[in-house]
VEXDREN-2710 file (C-alpha; in Angstrom, 1 decimal):
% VEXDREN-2710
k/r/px/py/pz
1/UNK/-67.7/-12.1/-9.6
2/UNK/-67.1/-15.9/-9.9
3/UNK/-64.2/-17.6/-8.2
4/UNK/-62.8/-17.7/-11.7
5/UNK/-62.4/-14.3/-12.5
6/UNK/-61.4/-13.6/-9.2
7/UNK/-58.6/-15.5/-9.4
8/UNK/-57.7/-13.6/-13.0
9/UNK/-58.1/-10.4/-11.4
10/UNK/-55.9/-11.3/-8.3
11/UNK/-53.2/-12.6/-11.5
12/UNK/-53.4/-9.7/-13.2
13/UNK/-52.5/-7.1/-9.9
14/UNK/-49.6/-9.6/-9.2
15/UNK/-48.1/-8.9/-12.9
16/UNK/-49.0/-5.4/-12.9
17/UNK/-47.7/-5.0/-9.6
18/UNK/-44.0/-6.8/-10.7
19/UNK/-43.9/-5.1/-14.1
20/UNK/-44.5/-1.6/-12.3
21/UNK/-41.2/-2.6/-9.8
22/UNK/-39.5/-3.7/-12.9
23/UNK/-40.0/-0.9/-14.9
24/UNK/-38.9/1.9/-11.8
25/UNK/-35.5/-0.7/-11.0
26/UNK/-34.6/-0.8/-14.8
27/UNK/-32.9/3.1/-15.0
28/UNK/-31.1/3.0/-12.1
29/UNK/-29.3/-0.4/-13.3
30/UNK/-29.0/0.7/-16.7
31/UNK/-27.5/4.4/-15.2
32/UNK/-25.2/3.0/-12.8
33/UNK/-24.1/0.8/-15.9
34/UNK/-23.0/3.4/-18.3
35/UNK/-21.4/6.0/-15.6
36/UNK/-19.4/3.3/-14.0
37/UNK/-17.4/3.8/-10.7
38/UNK/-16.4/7.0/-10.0
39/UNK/-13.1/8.0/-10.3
40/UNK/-10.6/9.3/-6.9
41/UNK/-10.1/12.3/-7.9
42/UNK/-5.7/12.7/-8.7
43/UNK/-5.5/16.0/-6.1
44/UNK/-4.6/15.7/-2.8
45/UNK/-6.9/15.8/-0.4
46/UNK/-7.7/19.6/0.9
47/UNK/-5.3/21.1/-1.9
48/UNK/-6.3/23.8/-3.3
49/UNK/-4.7/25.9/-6.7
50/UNK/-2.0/28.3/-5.5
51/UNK/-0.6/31.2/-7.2
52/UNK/3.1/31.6/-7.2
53/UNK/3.9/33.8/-8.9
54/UNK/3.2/36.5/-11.4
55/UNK/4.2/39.7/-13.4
56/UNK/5.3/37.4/-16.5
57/UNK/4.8/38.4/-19.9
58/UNK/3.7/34.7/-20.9
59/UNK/5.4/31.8/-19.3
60/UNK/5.9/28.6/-20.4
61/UNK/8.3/25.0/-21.2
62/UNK/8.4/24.4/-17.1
63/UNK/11.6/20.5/-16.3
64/UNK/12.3/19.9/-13.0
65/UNK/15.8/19.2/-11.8
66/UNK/16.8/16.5/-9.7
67/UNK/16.3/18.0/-6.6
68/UNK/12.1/19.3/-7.9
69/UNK/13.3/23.5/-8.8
70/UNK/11.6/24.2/-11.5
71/UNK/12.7/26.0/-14.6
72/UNK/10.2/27.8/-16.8
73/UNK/10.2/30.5/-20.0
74/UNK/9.2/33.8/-20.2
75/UNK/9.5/34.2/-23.8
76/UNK/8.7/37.8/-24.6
77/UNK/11.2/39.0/-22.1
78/UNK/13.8/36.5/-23.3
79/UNK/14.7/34.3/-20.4
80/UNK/14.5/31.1/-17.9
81/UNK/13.6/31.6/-14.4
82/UNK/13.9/29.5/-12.3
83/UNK/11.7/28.6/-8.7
84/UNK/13.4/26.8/-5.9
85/UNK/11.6/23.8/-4.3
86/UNK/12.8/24.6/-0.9
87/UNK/12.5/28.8/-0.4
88/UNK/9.6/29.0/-3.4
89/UNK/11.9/31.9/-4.3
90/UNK/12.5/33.0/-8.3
91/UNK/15.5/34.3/-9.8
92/UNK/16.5/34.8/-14.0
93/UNK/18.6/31.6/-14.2
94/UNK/19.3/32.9/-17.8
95/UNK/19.0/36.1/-19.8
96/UNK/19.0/36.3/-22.8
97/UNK/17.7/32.8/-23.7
98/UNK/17.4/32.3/-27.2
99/UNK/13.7/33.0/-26.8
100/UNK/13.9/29.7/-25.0
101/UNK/10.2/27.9/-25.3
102/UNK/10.2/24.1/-24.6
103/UNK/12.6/22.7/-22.5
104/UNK/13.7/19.4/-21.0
105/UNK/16.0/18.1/-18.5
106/UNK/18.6/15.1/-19.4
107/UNK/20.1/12.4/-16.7
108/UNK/23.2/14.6/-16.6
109/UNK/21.4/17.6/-15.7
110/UNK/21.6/19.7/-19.0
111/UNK/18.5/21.8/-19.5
112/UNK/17.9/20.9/-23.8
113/UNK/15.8/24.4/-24.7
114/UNK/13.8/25.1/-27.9
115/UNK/15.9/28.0/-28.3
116/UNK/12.8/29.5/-30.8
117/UNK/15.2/33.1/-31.6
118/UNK/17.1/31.1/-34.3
119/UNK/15.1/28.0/-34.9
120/UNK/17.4/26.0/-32.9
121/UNK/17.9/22.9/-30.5
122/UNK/20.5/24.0/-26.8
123/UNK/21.5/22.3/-24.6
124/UNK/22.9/24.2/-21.7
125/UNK/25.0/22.6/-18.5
126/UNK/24.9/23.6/-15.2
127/UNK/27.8/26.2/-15.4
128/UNK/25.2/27.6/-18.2
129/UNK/27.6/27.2/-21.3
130/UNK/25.1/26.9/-24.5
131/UNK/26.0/23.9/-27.0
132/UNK/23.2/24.5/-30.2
133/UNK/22.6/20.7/-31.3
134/UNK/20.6/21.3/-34.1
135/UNK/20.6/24.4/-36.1
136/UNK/18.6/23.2/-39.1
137/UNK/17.2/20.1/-41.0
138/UNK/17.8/19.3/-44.6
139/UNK/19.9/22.5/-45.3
140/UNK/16.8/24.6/-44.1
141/UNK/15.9/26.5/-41.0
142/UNK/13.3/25.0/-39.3
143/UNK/10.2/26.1/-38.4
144/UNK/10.4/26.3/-35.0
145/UNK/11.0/23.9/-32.3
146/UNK/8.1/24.3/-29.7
147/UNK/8.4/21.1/-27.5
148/UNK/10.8/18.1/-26.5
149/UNK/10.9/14.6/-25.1
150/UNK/13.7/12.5/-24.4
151/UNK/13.1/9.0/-23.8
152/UNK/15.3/6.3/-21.5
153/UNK/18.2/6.1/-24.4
154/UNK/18.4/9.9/-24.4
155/UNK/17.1/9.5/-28.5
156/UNK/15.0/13.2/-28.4
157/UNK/11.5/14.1/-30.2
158/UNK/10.7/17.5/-30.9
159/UNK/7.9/19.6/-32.8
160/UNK/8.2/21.9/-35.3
161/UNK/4.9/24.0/-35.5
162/UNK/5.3/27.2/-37.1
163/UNK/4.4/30.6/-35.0
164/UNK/5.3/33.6/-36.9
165/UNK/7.5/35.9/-34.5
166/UNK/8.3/39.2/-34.7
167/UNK/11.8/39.0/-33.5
168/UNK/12.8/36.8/-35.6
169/UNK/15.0/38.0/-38.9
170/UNK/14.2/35.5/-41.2
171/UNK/11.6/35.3/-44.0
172/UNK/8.7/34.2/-41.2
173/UNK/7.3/32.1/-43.3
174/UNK/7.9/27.7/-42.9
175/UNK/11.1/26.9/-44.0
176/UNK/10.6/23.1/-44.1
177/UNK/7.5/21.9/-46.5
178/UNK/4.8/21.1/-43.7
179/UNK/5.2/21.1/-39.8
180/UNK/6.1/18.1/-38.0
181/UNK/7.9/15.3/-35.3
182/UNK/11.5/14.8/-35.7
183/UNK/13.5/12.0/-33.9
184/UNK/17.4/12.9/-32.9
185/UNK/19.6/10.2/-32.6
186/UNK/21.1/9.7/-28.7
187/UNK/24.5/10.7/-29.9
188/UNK/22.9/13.4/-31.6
189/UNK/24.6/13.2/-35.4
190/UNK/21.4/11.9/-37.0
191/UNK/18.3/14.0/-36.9
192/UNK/15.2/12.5/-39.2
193/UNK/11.1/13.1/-39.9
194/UNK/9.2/10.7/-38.0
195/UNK/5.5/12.0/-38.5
196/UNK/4.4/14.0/-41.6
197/UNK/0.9/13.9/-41.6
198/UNK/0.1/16.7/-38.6
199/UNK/-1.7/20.3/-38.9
200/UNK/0.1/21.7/-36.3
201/UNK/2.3/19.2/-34.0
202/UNK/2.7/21.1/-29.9
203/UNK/2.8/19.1/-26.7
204/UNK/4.5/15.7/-26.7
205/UNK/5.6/13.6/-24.1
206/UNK/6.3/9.8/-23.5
207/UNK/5.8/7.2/-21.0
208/UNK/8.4/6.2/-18.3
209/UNK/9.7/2.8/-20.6
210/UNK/9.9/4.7/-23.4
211/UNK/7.2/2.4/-25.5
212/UNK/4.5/5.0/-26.1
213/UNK/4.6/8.6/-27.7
214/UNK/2.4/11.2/-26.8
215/UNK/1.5/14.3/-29.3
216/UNK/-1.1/17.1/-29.6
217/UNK/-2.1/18.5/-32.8
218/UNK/-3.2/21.4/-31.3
219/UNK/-4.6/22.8/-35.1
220/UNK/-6.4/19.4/-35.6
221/UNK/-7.7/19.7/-31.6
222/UNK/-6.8/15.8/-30.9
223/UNK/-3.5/14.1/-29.7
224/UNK/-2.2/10.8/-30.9
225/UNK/-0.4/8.1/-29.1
226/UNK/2.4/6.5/-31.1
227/UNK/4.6/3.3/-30.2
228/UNK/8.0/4.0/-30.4
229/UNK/10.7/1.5/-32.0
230/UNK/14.6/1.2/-30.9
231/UNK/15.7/3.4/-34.3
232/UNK/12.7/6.3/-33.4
233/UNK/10.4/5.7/-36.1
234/UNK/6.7/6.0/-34.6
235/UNK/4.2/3.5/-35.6
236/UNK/0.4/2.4/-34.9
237/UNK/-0.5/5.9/-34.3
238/UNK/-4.2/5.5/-33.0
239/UNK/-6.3/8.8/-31.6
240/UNK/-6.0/8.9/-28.1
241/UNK/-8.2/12.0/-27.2
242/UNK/-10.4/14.6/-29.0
243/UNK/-8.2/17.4/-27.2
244/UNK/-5.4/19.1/-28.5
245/UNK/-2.8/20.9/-26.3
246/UNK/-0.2/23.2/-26.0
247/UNK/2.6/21.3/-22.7
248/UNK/1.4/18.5/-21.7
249/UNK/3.1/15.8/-18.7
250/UNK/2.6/12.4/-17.5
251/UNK/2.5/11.0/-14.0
252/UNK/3.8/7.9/-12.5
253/UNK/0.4/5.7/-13.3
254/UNK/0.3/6.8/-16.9
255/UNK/-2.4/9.7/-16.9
256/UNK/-1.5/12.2/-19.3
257/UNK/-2.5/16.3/-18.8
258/UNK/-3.1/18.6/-21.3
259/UNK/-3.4/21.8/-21.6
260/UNK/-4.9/24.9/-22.8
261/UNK/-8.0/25.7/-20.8
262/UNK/-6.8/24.9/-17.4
263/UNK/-5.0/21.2/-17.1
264/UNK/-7.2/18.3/-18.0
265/UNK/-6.0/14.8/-16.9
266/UNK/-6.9/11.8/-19.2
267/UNK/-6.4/8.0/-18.0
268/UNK/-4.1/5.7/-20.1
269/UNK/-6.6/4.7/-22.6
270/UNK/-7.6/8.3/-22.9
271/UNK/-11.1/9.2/-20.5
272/UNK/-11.2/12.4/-19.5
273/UNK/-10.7/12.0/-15.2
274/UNK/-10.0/15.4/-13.7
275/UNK/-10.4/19.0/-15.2
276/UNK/-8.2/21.7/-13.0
277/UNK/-9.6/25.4/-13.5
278/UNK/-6.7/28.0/-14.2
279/UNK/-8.1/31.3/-14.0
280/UNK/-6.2/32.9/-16.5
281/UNK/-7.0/33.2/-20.7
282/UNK/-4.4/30.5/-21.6
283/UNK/-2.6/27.7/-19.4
284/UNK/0.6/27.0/-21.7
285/UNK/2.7/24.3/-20.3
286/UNK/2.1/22.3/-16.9
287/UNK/5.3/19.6/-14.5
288/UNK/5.8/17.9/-12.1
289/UNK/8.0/19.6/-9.4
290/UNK/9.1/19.7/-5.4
291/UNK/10.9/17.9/-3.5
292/UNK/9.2/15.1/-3.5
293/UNK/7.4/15.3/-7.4
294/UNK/4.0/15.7/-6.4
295/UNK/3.2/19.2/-7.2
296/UNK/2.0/19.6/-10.3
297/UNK/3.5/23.1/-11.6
298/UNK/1.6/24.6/-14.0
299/UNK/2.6/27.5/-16.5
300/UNK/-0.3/29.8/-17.5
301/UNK/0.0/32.9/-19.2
302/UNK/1.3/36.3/-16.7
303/UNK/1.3/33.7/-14.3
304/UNK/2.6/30.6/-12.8
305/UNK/0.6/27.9/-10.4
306/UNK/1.5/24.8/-8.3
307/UNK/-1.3/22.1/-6.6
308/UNK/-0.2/19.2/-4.8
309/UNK/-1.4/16.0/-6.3
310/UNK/-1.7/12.8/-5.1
311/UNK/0.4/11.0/-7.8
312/UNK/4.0/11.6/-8.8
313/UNK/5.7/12.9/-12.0
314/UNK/7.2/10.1/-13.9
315/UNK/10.1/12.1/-15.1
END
């Protein structure tokens, strides 16, 4: 071989060589790319999923108090029962109801229930004297509530799905002409329809400042963020997830759980971060409770469930 071709030889090992380096670098830059970093995960570290409680018929619509005890539905058997933060004891709070489903706590510690026997909007105080707010909407029954939100200024959102009942003795079927979000005023004499164009409106909850609006269409399978202006009227509604859900809840750093099948967390700009197992058929509604608002109390069928989380409820 002359020194010439030697030399092109000895070239091309040298650029085979660096193409063949090349070529095995190239995936693991282009995986570690797309994946990103990995997410801590939102459970505290060593908690596991612990079972309450049990025995219900199908529990749901879990506010915390002030102090982190938990009220939640039993809707079948017609009543709130509440669990105490401090002896994880439970006791009927309240029974009958009003086939209580959805419920929220205000700043003056009235529990506002989806009272779902009569189509109807409580609010009950402490001393447990019921008040109905809202009884109907246009001179029609509504569907029936399902779920509540009150933001900073105490204005309320609710949904108005429509879930045939046997108990009920009203023609079953909708009462208003489609099912949707309603906005009531914070002195509560104006109720009006702030979003129309939903299959089948569920969770809802909001952030903290009251800016955004979260809501599953749990027919559609998606929920949609809204922003939220000073008279309640909802605008640039973009799709936040491709999940829909039945409760949902919001922590202190803006991740938002679903439910459904188990509880599963998405960041503020809607990734999917955490998935928690539930082993029961259905997971309905899902808090924050305890003492200190860390334990994410989660509603799920004959049973209820609590997991201590790193992050705080931002109710």
């Amino acid at each position: 071989m002359n020194p010439a071709a030697s030399a092109f030889c000895r070239i091309t090992r040298v650029i085979r060589a660096s193409v063949a380096l090349s070529l095995i670098a190239l995936p693991i830059a282009i995986s570690a790319a797309d994946s990103g970093p990995t997410p801590l995960t939102l459970i505290a570290p060593g908690a596991k999923l612990q079972k309450l409680g049990d025995g219900y018929a199908f529990t749901e619509g879990p506010a915390a108090d002030r102090e982190g005890h938990v009220y939640f539905t039993d809707q079948p058997n017609d009543r709130i029962v509440r669990w105490d933060a401090n002896t994880s004891q439970f006791s009927d709070w309240l029974k009958p109801a009003g086939r209580a489903n959805g419920t929220y706590f205000t700043k003056d510690g009235h529990l506002l229930v989806c009272a779902d026997e009569k189509n109807e909007l409580w609010s009950i105080a402490p001393d447990k004297t019921v008040t109905v707010l809202i009884k109907d909407f246009g001179g029609k029954l509504l569907n029936g509530p399902n779920d509540l939100w009150i933001r900073p200024d105490s204005g309320l959102y609710f949904t108005d799905p429509l879930y045939k009942r046997s108990y009920w003795q009203r023609d079953p079927s909708a009462q208003q002409d489609g099912q949707h979000v309603y906005f009531v005023s914070p002195d509560r004499k104006n109720i009006k329809r702030v979003a129309t164009d939903l299959r089948q409106p569920n969770g809802i909850i909001g952030t903290p400042d009251g800016k955004t609006l979260y809501v599953a269409d749990i027919g559609a399978r998606k929920t949609y963020a809204y922003g939220v202006t000073p008279s309640g009227e909802l605008e640039a509604k973009r799709l936040f997830c491709e999940l829909g859900s039945d409760g949902m809840t919001i922590d202190l750093d803006g991740n938002v759980y679903l439910t459904g099948r188990g509880v599963t967390i998405f960041d503020p700009k809607g990734k999917q971060i955490e998935n928690i197992a539930v082993p029961e058929g259905w997971t309905g509604n899902v808090t924050f409770g305890g003492k200190d608002r860390d334990l994410l109390f989660i509603t799920a069928s004959k049973g209820v469930y609590a997991l201590k989380m790193r992050v705080k409820g931002a109710q």
